[in-house]
Structure formats: structure tokens, C-alpha cells
C-alpha positions in Angstrom: 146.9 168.2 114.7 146.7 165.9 117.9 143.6 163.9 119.0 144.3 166.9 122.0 144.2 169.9 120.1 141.1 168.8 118.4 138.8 168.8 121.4 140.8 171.7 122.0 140.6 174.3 119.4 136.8 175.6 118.5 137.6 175.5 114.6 138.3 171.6 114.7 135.8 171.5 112.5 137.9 172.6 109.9 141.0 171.0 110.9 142.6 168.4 108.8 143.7 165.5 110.6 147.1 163.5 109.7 145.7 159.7 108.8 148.4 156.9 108.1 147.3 154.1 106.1 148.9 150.8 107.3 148.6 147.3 106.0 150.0 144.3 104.0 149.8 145.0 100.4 151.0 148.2 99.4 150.1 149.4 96.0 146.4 148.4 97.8 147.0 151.2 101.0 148.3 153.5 98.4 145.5 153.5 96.5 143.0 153.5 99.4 145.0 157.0 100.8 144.6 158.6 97.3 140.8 157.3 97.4 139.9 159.1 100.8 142.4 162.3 100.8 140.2 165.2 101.1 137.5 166.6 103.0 139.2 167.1 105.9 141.4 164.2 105.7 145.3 163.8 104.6 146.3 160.5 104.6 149.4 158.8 103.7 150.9 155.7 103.7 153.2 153.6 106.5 156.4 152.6 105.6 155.6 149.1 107.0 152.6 147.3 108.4 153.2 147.8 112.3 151.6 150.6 113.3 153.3 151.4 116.4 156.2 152.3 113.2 154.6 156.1 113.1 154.4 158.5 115.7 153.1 161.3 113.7 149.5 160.1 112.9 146.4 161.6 114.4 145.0 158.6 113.6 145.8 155.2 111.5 143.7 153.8 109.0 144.1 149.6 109.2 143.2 147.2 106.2 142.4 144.1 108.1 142.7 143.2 111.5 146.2 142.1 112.2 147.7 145.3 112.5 145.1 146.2 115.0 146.5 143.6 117.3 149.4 145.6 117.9 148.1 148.7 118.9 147.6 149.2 122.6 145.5 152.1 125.1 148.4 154.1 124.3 148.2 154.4 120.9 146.1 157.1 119.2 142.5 156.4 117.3 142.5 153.4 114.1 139.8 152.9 112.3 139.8 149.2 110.9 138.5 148.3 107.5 137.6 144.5 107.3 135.7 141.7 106.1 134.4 140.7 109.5 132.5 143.7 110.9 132.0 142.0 114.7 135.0 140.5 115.1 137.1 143.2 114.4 134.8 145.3 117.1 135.6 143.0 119.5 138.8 143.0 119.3 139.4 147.0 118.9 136.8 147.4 122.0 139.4 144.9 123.8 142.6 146.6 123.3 141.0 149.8 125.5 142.3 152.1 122.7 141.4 156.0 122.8 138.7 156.0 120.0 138.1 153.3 117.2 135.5 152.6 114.4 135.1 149.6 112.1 133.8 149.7 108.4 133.3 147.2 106.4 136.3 146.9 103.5 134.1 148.0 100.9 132.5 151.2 102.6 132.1 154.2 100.8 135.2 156.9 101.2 132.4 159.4 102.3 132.2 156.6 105.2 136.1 156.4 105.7 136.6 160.2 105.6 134.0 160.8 108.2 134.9 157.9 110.7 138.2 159.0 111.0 137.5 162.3 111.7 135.1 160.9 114.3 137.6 158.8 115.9 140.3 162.0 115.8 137.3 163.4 117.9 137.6 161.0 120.5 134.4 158.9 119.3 133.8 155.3 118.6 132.2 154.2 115.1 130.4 151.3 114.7 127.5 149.7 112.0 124.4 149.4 113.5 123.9 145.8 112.5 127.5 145.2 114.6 126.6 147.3 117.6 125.7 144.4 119.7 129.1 142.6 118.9 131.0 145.3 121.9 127.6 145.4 123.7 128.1 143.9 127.6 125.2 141.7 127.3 123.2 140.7 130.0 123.1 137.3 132.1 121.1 134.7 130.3 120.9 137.0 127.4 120.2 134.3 124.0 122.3 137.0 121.5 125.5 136.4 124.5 128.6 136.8 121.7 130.5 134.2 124.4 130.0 130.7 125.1 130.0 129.2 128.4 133.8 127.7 127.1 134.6 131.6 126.4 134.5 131.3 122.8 133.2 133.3 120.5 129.7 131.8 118.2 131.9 132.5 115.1 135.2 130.9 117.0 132.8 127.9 117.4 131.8 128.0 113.9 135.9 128.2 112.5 137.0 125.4 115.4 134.2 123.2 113.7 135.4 123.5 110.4 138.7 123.0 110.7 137.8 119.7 112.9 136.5 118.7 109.5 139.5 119.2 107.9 139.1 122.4 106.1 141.9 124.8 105.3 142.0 128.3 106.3 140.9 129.5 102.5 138.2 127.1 102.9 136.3 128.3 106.2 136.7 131.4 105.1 134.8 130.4 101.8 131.9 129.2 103.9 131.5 131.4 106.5 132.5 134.1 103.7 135.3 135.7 105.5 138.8 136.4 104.7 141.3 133.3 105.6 143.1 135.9 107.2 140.0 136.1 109.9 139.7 132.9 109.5 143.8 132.8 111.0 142.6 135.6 113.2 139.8 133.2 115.0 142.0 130.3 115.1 144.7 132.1 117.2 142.2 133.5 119.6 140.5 129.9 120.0 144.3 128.8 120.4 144.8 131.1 123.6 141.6 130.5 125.0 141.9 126.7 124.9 146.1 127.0 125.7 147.0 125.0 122.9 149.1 126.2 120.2 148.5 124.3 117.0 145.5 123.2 114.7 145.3 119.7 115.6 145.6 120.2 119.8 142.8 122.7 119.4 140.2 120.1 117.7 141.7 117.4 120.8 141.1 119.4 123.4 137.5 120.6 121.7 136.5 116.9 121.6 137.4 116.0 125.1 135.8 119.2 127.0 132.7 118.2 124.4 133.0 122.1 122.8 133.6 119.5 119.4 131.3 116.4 118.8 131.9 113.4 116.6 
């Protein structure tokens, strides 16, 4: 059933909505689509990690946030499971998409079941505790997610690390995040500084003074 005939049809309710599970490792997404079948909720498996791959989904179902990159306003609803709550609302808020929600990768499948069906519903779904993360915060507001540079407090945090030579396994060991954030962060600080490789990005962070020695 479409995201359409949903707001549609009074007995919605009741309707059980087509989820596709995409993601990197496989035998991991099957097992997550067995784990949160039911309950109003049918979910299989994508037959590769790019969602734009399935036309057929009322709405996907994304294990990390790299995937979520791809999808676009045109897209139907995802909800993103992932180890960094904010960031991923940032960045589903930013691609404009229909309906989204972000869990954290551990949430219960009670959780999972009913974000999805909430984002099928044309909602968003968000933690409390990350609300503020797709907030428009007010000038001079001290809990501003951005930077006068435009990056993020955690992009400042990862650009940091990684001046000190860390790895990508590494920040994400301090800041206790995935290194694939951790790769997530690093490509956004990338675009927003217009360089293209680790060591550029620290350069340029020293001589604009975003970096200190």
C-alpha cells in the first residue's frame, strides 16, 4: 500500500505496509527483517545497498547512514537505524524527503515497527534527546548545531582528531561512534571546506584558525 493510499483509506490502521531493508552486510538486514515482520509491518530485504534499487517499498528501512545519502524528496519515507542519533537527523531533515525517523541501532523492534508505520503515515520520528539536532535554532542561540565556519560541533570534534593523527576506527572509538560516521563527518567537513582529502582538510583548518597547534 502507497504512502497515498494510507492517508487515504479509513482502515489504514490495519494496513500492512511493504518495508525494504537496505544496507551493507546482508545476513545482518536479513536478520533485522525477520526481527521486525509483524504487527503491521512486512519487511524484506534489498537486493543491494542503493535504495533508489526498489520501487516497490512503502517505505525503506536503512542500517547506517550511507544509504540515506542517496535518497532524495522524491523518494518515499526511510527510517534510519544508526549509531549517531543527530547526525543522521540532520542529514535525513536535509535531503527534504517525504517522512523520516531515526532510531538508535539498538532500539527495540516495538520501536522499529511503529516508526515505520509512522513515517508510511507521512510523519517524522525523532528521540527526544535528538530533537534539537533538525531544530532551526535561533540567532545567538549557545546549543547552535553550526559553527560560524558551517561545521557541525561533532564535525569540529572528528576534524580535530584526525589533525592528531587518528584513524577513522580510532575517532570513532573516542567519540564512540561508528568509523563509518566517523567517514560520514569527514566527507561532509571535506565539502564544506572544498578540499578533498584528509590532509588538505587539517591545512586549510589551521590556516582559517578552525584547527590550532
Amino acid at each position: 500500500m502507497s504512502l497515498s493510499q494510507l492517508e487515504k483509506d479509513p482502515a489504514a490502521g490495519n494496513a500492512v505496509i511493504h518495508v525494504i531493508v537496505v544496507g551493507v552486510d546482508s545476513s545482518a538486514l536479513r536478520a533485522l527483517a525477520s526481527r521486525i515482520s509483524g504487527d503491521g509491518v512486512r519487511a524484506t530485504t534489498g537486493s543491494g545497498s542503493d535504495p533508489r534499487e526498489h520501487d516497490d517499498a512503502d517505505v525503506f528501512l536503512i542500517a547506517g547512514m550511507d544509504q540515506l545519502s542517496r535518497l532524495s524528496a522524491t523518494d518515499v519515507g526511510a527510517v534510519v537505524l544508526s549509531d549517531d542519533v543527530e547526525a543522521a537527523a540532520r542529514l535525513a531533515a536535509a535531503r527534504e524527503l517525504p517522512a523520516w525517523g531515526v532510531l538508535p541501532r539498538g532500539a527495540a523492534s516495538e520501536d522499529v515497527r511503529a516508526a515505520l508505520i509512522a513515517v508510511a503515515r507521512g510523519l517524522v520520528v525523532v528521540p527526544a534527546a535528538a530533537a534539537h539536532a533538525v531544530r532551526r535554532p535561533a540567532a545567538g542561540d549557545p546549543d547552535d548545531a553550526h559553527h560560524s565556519d558551517g561545521l557541525t560541533r561533532r564535525e569540529h570534534e572528528v576534524l580535530e582528531l584526525a589533525s592528531q593523527g587518528l584513524s577513522n576506527r580510532e575517532i570513532g572509538a573516542v567519540l564512540g561512534i561508528s568509523d563509518h560516521t566517523v567517514k560520514f563527518h569527514l566527507a561532509s567537513v571535506y565539502g564544506k571546506l572544498g578540499v578533498a582529502t584528509r590532509a588538505e582538510a587539517v591545512q586549510r583548518g589551521l590556516r582559517s584558525g578552525i584547527l590550532s597547534l
